[in-house]
DOSETOR-63338 format. One record per residue: residue number from 1; residue in one letter; x, z, y of N, C-alpha, C in turn. Coordinates in steps of 0.02 Angstrom, whole numbers, m for minus. Atoms other than C-alpha are relative to their C-alpha. Layout:
NUM a X Z Y X Z Y X Z Y
...
This chain:
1 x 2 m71 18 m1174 375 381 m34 39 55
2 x 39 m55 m59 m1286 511 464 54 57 1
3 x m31 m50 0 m1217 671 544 17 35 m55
4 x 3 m49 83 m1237 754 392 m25 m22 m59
5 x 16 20 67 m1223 682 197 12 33 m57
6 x m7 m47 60 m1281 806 69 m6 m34 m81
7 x m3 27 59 m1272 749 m98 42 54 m77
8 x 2 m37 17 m1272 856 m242 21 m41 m80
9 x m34 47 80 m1183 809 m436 9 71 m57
10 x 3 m52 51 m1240 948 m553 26 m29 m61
11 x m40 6 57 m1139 971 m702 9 55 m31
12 x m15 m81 14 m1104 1101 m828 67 10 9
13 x m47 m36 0 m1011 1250 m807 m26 87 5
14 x 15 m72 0 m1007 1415 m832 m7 48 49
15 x 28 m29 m57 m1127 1467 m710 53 12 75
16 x m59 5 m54 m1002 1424 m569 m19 m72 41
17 x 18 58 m32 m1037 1296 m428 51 m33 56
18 x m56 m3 m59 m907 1229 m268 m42 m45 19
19 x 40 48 m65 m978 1154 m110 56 2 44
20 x m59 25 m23 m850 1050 m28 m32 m6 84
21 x 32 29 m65 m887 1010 183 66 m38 22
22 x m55 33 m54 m784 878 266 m11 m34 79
23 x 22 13 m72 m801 875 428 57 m54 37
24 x m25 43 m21 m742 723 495 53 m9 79
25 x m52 m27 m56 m568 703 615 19 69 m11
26 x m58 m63 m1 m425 822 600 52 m11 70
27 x m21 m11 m65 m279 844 693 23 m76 22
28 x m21 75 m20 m275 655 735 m11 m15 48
29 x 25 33 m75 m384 674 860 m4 79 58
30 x m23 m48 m61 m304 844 960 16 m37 46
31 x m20 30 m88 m293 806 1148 89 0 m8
32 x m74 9 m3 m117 758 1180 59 70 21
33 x m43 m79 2 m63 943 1255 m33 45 m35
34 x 46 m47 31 m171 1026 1119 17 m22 m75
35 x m14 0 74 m80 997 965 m4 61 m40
36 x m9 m62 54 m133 1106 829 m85 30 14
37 x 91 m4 m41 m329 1124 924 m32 4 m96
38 x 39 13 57 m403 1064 761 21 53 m74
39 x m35 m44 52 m292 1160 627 m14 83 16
40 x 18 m56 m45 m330 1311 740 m64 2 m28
41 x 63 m6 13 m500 1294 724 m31 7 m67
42 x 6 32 69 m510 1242 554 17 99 m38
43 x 13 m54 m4 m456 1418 530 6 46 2
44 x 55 m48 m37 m542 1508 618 m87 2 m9
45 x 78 8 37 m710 1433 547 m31 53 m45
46 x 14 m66 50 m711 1568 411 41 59 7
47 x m37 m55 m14 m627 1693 504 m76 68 34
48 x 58 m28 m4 m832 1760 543 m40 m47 26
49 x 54 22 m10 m990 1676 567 m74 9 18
50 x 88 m13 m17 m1175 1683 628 1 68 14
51 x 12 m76 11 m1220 1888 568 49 16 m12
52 x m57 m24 27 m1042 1896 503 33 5 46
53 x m50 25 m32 m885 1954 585 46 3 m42
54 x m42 19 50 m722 1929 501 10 54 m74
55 x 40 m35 39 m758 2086 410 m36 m5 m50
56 x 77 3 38 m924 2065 338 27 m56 m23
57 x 11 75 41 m896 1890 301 61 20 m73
58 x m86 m5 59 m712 1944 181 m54 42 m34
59 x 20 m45 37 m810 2091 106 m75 m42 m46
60 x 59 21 24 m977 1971 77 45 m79 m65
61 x m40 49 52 m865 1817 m10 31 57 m42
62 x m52 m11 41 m735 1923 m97 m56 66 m61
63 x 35 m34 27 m867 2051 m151 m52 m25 m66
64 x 54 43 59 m990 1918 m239 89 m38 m66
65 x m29 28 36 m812 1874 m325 31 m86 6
66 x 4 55 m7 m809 1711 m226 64 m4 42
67 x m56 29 m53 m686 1591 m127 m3 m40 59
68 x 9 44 m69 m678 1531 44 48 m7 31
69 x m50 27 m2 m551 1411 86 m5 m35 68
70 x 10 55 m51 m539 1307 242 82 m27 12
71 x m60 30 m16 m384 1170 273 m28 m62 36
72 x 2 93 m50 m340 1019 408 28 m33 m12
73 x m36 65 8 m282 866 373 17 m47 66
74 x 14 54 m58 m256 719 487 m61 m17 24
75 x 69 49 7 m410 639 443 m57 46 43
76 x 50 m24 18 m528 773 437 25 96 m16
77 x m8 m71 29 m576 977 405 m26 m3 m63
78 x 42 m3 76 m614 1023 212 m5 82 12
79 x 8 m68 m2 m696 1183 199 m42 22 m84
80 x 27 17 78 m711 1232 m2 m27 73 13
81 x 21 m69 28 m851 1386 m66 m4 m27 m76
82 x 8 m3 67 m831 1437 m241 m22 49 m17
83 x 7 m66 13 m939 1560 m314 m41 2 m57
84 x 68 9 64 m1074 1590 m465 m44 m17 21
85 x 40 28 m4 m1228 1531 m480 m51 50 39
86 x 50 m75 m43 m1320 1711 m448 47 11 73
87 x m22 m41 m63 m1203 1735 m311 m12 m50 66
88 x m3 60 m60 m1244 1558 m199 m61 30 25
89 x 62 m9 m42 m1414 1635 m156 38 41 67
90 x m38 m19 m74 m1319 1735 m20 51 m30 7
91 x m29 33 m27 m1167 1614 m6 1 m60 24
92 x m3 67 m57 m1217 1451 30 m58 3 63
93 x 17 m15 m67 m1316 1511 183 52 m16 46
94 x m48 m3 m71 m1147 1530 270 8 m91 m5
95 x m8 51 m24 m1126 1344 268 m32 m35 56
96 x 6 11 m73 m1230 1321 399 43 37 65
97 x m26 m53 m28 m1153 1472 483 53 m27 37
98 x m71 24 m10 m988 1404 474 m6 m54 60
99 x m7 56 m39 m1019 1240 554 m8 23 72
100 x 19 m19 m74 m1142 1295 686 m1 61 45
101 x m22 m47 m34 m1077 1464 742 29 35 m23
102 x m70 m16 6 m921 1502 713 3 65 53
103 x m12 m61 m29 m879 1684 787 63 m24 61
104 x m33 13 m40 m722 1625 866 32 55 55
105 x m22 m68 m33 m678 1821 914 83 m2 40
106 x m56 m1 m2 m522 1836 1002 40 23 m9
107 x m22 m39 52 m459 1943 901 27 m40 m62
108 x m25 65 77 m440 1813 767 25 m44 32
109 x m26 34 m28 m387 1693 880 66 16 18
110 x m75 3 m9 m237 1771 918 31 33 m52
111 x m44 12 84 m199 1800 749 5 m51 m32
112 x m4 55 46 m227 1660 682 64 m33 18
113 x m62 46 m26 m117 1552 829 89 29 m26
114 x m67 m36 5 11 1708 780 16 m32 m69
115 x m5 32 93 m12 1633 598 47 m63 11
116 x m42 86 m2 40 1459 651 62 3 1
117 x m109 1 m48 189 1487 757 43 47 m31
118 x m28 m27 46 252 1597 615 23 m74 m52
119 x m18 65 20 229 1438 510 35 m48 5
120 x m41 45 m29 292 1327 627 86 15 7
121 x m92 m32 23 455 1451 612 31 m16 m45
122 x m23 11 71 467 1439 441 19 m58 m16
123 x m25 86 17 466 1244 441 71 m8 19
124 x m54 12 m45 608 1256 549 57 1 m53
125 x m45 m15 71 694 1316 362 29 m38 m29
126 x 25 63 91 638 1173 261 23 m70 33
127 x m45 68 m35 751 1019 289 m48 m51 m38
128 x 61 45 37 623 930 177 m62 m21 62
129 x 75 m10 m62 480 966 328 33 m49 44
130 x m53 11 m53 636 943 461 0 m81 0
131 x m1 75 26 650 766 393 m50 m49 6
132 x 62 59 m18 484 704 367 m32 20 73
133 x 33 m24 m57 427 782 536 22 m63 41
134 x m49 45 m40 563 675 633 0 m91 m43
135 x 40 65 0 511 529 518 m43 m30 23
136 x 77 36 m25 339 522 561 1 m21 79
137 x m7 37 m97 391 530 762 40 m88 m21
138 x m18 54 m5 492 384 737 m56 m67 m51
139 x 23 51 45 391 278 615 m71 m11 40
140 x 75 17 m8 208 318 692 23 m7 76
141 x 3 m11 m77 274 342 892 m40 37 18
142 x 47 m29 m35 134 371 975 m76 m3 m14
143 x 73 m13 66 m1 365 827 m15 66 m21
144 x 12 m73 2 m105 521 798 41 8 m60
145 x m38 m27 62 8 533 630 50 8 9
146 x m57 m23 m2 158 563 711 m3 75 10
147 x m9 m70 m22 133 751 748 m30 25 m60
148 x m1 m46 58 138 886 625 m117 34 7
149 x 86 m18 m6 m60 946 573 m2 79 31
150 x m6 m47 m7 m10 1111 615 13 12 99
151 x m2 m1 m91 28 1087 801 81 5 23
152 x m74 19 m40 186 1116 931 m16 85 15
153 x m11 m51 2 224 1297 953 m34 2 77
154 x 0 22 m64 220 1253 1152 m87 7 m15
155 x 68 28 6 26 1172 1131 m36 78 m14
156 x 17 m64 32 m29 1328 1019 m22 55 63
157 x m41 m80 m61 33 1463 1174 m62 m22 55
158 x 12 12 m31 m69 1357 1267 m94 m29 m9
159 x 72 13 28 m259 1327 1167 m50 81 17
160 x 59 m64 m4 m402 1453 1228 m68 12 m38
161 x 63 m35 52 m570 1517 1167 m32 m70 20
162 x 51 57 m49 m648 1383 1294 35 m75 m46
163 x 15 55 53 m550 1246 1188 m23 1 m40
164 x m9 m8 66 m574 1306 1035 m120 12 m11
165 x 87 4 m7 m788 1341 1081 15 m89 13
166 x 22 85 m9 m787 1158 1156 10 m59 m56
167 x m10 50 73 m714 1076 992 m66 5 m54
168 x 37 m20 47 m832 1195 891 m64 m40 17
169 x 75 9 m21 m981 1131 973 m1 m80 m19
170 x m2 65 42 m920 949 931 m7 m30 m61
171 x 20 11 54 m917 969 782 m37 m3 m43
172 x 93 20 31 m1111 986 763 9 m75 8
173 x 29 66 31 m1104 801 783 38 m42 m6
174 x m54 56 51 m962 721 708 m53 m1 m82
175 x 31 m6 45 m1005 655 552 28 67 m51
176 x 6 m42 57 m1005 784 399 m30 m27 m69
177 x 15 8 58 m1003 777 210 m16 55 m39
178 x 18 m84 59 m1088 929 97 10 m50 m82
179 x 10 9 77 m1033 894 m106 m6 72 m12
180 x 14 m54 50 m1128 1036 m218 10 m37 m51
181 x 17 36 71 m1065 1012 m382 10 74 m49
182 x m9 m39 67 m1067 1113 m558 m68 23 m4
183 x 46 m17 11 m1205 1243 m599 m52 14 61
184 x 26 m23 m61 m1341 1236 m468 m76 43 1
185 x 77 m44 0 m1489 1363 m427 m62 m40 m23
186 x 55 42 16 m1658 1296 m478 m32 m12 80
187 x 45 19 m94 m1710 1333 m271 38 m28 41
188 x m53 57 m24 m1553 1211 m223 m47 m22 63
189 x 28 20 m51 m1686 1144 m119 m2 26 79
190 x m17 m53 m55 m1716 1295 m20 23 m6 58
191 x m62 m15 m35 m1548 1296 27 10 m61 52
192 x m14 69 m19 m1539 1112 61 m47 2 79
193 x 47 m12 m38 m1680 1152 194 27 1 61
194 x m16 m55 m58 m1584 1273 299 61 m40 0
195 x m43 21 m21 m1419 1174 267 1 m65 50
196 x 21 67 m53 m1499 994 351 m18 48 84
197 x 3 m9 m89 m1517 1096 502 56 5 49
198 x m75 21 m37 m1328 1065 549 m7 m83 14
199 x 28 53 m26 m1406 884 568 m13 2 53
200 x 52 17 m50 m1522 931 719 61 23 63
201 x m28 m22 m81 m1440 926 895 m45 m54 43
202 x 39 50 m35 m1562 851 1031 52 m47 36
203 x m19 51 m62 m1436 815 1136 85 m36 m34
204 x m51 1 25 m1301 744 1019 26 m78 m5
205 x 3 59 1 m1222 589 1028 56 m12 m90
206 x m35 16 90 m1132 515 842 82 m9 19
207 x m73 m5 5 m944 541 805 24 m51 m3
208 x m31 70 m31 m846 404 873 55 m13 m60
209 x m58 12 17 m714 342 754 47 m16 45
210 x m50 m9 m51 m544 338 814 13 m44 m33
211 x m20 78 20 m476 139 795 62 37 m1
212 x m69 9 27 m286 129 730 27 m52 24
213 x m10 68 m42 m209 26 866 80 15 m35
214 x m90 m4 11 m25 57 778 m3 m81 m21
215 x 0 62 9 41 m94 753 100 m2 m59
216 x m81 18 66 209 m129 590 19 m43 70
217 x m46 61 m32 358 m218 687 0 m30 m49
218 x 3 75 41 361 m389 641 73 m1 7
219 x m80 30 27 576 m384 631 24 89 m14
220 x m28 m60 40 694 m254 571 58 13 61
221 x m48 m17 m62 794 m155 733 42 68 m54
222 x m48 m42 10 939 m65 645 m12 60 29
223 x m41 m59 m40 978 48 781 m48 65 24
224 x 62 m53 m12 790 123 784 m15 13 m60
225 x 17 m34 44 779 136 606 25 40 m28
226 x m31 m54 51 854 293 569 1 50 72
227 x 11 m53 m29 839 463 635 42 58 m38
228 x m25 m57 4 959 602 614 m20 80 10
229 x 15 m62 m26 930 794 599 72 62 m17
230 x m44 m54 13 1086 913 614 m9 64 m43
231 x m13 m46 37 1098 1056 480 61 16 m25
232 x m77 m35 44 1239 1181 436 m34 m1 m67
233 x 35 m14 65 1173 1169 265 60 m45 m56
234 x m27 35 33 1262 1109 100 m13 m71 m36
235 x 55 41 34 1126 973 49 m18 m36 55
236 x 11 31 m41 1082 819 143 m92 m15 m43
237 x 90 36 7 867 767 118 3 m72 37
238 x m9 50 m16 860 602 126 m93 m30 m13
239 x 79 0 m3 669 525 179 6 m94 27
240 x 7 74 6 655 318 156 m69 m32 m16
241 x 78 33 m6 495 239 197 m28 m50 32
242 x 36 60 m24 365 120 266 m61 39 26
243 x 74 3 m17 205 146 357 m58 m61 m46
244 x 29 54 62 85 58 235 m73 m16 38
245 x 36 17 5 m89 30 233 m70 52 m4
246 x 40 m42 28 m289 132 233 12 m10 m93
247 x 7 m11 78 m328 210 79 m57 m51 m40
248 x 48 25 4 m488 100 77 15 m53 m14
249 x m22 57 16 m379 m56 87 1 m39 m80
250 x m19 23 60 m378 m177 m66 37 20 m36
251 x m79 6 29 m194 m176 m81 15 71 m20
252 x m31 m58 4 m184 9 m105 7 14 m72
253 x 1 m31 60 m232 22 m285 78 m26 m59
254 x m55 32 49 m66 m103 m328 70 51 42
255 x m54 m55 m32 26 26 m187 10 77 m46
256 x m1 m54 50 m16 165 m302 44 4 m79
257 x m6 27 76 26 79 m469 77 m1 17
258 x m70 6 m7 202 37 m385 18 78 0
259 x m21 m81 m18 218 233 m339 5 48 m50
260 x m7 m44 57 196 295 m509 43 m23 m39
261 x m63 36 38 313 167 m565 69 34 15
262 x m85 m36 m43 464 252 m446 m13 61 m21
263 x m16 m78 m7 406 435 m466 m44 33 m29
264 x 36 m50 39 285 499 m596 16 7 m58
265 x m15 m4 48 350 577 m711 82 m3 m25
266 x m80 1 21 527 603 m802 24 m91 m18
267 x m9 68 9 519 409 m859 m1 m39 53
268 x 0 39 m48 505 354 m685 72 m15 17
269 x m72 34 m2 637 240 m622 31 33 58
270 x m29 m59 m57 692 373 m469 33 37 m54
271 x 2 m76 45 693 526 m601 64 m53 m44
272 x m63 31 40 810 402 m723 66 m17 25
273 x m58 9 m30 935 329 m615 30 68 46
274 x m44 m43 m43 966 472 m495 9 41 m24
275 x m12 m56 37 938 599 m612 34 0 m77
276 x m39 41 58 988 545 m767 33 m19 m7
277 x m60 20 m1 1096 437 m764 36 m2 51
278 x m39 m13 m70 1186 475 m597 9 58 6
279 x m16 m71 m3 1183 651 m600 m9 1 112
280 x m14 16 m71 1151 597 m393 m53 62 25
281 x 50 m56 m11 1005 723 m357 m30 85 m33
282 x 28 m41 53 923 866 m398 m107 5 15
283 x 59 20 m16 756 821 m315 m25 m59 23
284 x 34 86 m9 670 642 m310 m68 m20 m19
285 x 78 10 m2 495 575 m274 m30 m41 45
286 x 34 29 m43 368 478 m199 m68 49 34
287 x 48 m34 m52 274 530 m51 m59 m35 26
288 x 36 74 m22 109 417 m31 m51 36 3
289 x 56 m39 m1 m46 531 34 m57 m38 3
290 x 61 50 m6 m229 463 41 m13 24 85
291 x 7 6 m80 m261 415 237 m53 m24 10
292 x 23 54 m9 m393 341 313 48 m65 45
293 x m34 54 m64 m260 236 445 38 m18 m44
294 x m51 18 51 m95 183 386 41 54 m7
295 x m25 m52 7 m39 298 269 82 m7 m26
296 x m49 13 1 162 316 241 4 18 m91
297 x 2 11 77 233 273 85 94 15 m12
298 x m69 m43 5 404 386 43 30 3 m56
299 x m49 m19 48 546 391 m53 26 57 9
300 x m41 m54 m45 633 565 m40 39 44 m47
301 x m47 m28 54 769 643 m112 53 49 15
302 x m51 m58 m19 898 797 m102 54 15 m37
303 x m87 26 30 1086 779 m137 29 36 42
304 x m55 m32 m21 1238 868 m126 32 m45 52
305 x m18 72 m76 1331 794 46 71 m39 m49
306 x m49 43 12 1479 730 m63 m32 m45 m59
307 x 29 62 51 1343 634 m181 m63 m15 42
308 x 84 44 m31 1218 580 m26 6 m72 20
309 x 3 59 9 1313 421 7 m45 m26 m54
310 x 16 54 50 1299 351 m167 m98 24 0
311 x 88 13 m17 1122 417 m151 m32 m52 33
312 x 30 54 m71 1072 318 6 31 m71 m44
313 x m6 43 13 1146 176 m72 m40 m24 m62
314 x 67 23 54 1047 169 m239 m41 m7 18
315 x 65 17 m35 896 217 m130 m5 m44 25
316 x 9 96 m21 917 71 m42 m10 m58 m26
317 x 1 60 58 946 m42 m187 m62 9 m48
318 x 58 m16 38 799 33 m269 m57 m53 23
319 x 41 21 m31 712 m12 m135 m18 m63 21
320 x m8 72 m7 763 m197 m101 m22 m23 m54
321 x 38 29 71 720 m220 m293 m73 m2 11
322 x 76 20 m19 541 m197 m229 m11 m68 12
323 x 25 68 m11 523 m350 m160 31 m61 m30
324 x m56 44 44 645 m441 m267 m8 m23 m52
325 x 21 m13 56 624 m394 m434 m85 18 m35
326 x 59 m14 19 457 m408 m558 10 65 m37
327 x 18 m63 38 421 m258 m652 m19 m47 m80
328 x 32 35 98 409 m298 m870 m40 14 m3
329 x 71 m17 28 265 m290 m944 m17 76 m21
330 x m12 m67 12 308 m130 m1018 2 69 66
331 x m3 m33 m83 349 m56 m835 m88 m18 24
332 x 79 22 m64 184 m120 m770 m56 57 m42
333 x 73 m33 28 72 m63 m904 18 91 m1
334 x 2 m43 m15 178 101 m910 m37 27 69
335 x 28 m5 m82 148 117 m723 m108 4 m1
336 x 87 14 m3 m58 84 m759 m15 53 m22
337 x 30 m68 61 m71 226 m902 36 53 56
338 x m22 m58 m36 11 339 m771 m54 9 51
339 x 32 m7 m61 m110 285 m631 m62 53 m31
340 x 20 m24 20 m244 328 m768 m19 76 m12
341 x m5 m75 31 m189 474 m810 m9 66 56
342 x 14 m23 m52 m176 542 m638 m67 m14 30
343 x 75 m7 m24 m351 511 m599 m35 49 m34
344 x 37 m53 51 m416 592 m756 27 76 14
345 x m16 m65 m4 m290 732 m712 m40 55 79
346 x 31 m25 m60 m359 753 m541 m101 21 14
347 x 94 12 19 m556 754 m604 m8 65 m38
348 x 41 m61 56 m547 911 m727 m37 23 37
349 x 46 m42 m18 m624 1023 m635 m81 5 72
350 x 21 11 m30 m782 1042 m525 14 m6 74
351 x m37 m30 m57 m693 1104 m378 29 m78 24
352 x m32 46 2 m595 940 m400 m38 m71 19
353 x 54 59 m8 m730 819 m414 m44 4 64
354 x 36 8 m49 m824 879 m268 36 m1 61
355 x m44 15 m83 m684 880 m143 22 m77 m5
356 x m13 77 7 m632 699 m208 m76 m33 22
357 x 61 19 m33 m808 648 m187 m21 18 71
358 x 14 m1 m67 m817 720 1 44 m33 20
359 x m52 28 m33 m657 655 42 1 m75 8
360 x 11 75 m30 m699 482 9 m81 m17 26
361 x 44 m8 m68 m861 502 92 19 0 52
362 x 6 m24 m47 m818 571 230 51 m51 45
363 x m54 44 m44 m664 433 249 m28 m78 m9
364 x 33 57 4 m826 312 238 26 m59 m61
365 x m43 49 57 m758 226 67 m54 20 m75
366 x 53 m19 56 m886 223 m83 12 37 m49
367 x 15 m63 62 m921 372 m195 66 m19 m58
368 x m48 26 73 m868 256 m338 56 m35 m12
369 x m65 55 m7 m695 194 m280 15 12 m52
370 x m46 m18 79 m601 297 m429 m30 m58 m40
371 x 16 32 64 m704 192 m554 m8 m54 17
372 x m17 80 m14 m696 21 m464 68 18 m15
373 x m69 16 m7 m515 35 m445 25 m2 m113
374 x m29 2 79 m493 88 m648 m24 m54 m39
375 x 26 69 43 m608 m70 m682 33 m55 21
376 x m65 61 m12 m486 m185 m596 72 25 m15
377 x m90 6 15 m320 m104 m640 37 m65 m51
378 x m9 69 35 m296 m221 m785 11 m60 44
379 x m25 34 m26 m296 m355 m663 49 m31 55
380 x m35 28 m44 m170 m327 m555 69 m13 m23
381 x m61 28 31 m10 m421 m596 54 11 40
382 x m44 m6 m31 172 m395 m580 7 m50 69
383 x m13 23 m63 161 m515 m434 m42 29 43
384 x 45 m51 m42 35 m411 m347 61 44 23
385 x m48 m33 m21 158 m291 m339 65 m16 45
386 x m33 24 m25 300 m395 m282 m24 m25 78
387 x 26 20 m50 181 m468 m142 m18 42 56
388 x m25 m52 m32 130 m296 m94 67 34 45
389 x m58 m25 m26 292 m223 m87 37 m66 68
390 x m13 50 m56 339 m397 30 m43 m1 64
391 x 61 m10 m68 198 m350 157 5 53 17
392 x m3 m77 m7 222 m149 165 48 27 7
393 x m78 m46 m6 387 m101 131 62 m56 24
394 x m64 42 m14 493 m251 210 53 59 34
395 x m63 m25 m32 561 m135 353 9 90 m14
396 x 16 m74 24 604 33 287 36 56 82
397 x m19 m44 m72 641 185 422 39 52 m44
398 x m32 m53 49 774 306 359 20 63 42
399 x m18 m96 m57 780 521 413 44 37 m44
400 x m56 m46 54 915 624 358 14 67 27
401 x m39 m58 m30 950 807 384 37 31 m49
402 x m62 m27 24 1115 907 349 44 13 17
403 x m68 4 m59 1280 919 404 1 m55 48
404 x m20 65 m41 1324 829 541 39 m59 0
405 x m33 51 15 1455 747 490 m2 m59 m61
406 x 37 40 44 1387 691 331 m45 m51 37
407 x 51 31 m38 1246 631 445 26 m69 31
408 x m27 56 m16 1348 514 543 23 m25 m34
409 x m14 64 54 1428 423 392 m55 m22 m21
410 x 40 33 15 1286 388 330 m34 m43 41
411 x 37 23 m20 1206 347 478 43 m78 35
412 x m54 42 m42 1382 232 546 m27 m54 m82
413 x m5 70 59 1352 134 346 m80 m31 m2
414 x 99 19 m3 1158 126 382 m9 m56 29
415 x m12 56 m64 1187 9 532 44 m20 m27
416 x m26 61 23 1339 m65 477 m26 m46 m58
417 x m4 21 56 1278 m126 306 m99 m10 8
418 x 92 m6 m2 1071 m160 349 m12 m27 32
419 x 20 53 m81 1073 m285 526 m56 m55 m34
């Protein structure tokens, strides 16, 4: 891949176009006292640009009727424009803008960081966050996926203009992905002209990938797999998982197929037993994001504290059936027409198709995975799954926040009943 891969997938629509950018590395790869560097930045990209300052640029998008989005991931920045067809002659200019001169006023800068660490308050709410936050430290350690994308309140207090310029300027030559898709101008070209000039840096050297030295324990340590989080609260969140596998990997498309089997949908076997027939929850699901490293693969669920035992205990047994138990035929192929269906659901729109198409660009994985993967579903068999689940999810890691005392029973039957 070159610095920069434009690629363009006209389609109709009613005179409406979205140009996706993924600029490669998120907050995976913040300096170790600079958590939140990248998410920061990210934005602040469309907080003013080039001729624009944050001003001009809100009044020039919102005025043509258009949208300008920017979010960070682990991986990577996505920065979405949506606007008409008459209106891209003055908006996709700023995509160069954006990349290669970012305003970076400090004025916005310390609104924005004020944005975060508001955020980072609010998480403090959400025993759901609380949970998987304190999962990911324990499960990833000291893998860029253990820290929140958003940063450390601390870190934040502590990022200047001079980081936040020195990142910007990197990011002329990491790689980058441009998808234009839907209705496009007839002088597309033009544009394409002035946008290849986020390509040119003389003095630029190519965006290093960052290797994934984490390494799965090869045995199962009780006394480290589980992590407690104290809450006065009436509701324990219960977060049961594995560090799995890239998204790019083979095995992912039979990791998927298992994931819609546990949690898509009211017929899933989570949603039935805990909800249904247990009356044990009132919220249950799988948590399995697209990564390029190894992405975690979640069970997670929220129960009253005098029904989170028998929770934790089904979850568990759910979960041992993974590697135990085949799936019927009926379960499997359900499970397939779900994967289906969730692809097709995730494709309506252009918006949709061109951020899926940067995203697996940009996480170096071919254009046409979706439609390889739907031409082998058919062949992957309930033992696929079983074999999977015996390679990925042997040692599970369990986070709980809630009362305290709830907390410790569960966590005294976790260890006793799991060595």
């Amino acid at each position: 891949m070159n610095s920069l891969d434009v690629y363009l997938s006209p389609c109709r629509s009613p005179g409406i176009l979205c140009a996706k950018i993924w600029v490669r590395d998120g907050s995976r790869a913040d300096p170790i006292n600079k958590k939140g560097l990248h998410s920061l930045l990210g934005s602040l990209l469309i907080r003013g640009c080039g001729p624009y300052n944050n001003l001009q640029l809100a009044d020039l998008v919102e005025g043509l009727g258009a949208v300008l989005l920017s979010e960070t991931y682990e991986d990577g920045i996505m920065i979405s424009l949506k606007c008409t067809e008459e209106g891209s002659n003055d908006l996709l200019p700023l995509l160069k803008w954006i990349i290669l001169e970012p305003r970076l006023e400090k004025e916005q800068i310390d609104l924005e960081r004020q944005l975060s660490i508001q955020a980072i308050n609010r998480q403090k709410e959400n025993q759901f966050i609380l949970a998987l936050n304190k999962w990911k430290e324990i499960a990833y350690q000291n893998h860029p996926y253990s820290q929140d994308v958003i940063g450390s309140i601390k870190d934040l207090k502590t990022i200047t203009r001079t980081d936040l310029t020195s990142l910007s300027e990197k990011i002329s030559s990491r790689q980058k992905v441009i998808v234009i898709s839907g209705s496009l101008p007839a002088n597309i070209d033009t544009y394409l002209k002035d946008i290849k000039v986020m390509n040119y840096n003389p003095n630029k050297k190519k965006g290093q990938s960052i290797s994934d030295k984490f390494k799965k324990p090869n045995h199962f340590d009780t006394d480290k797999s589980i992590v407690i989080t104290p809450q006065n609260t009436k509701q324990v969140v219960i977060i049961l998982g594995s560090t799995t596998i890239p998204h790019s990997h083979p095995d992912d498309i039979a990791l998927r197929i298992l994931s819609c089997h546990l949690g898509s949908g009211m017929s899933s076997v989570l949603f039935n037993i805990l909800r249904e027939e247990k009356g044990l929850t009132y919220d249950v699901g799988i948590y399995y994001p697209i990564r390029e490293l190894n992405a975690p693969f979640i069970i997670h669920a929220s129960s009253r504290t005098n029904k989170a035992m028998e929770t934790l205990i089904l979850l568990r047994k759910c979960w041992n059936n993974l590697q135990d138990s085949l799936l019927s035929n009926e379960e499997l192929n359900l499970a397939k027409s779900k994967f289906r269906y969730n692809c097709a659901y995730n494709s309506q729109t252009i918006s949709q198709r061109a951020e899926r198409k940067a995203h697996l660009i940009g996480l170096n994985i071919d254009e046409n995975y979706d439609l390889q993967n739907l031409n082998l579903i058919d062949s992957i068999t309930k033992e696929d799954i079983i074999r999977v689940s015996s390679l990925y999810l042997k040692w599970p890691i369990l986070s709980l926040c809630g009362p305290e005392e709830n907390l410790n029973q569960l966590r005294d039957f976790w260890i006793d009943n799991y060595n």
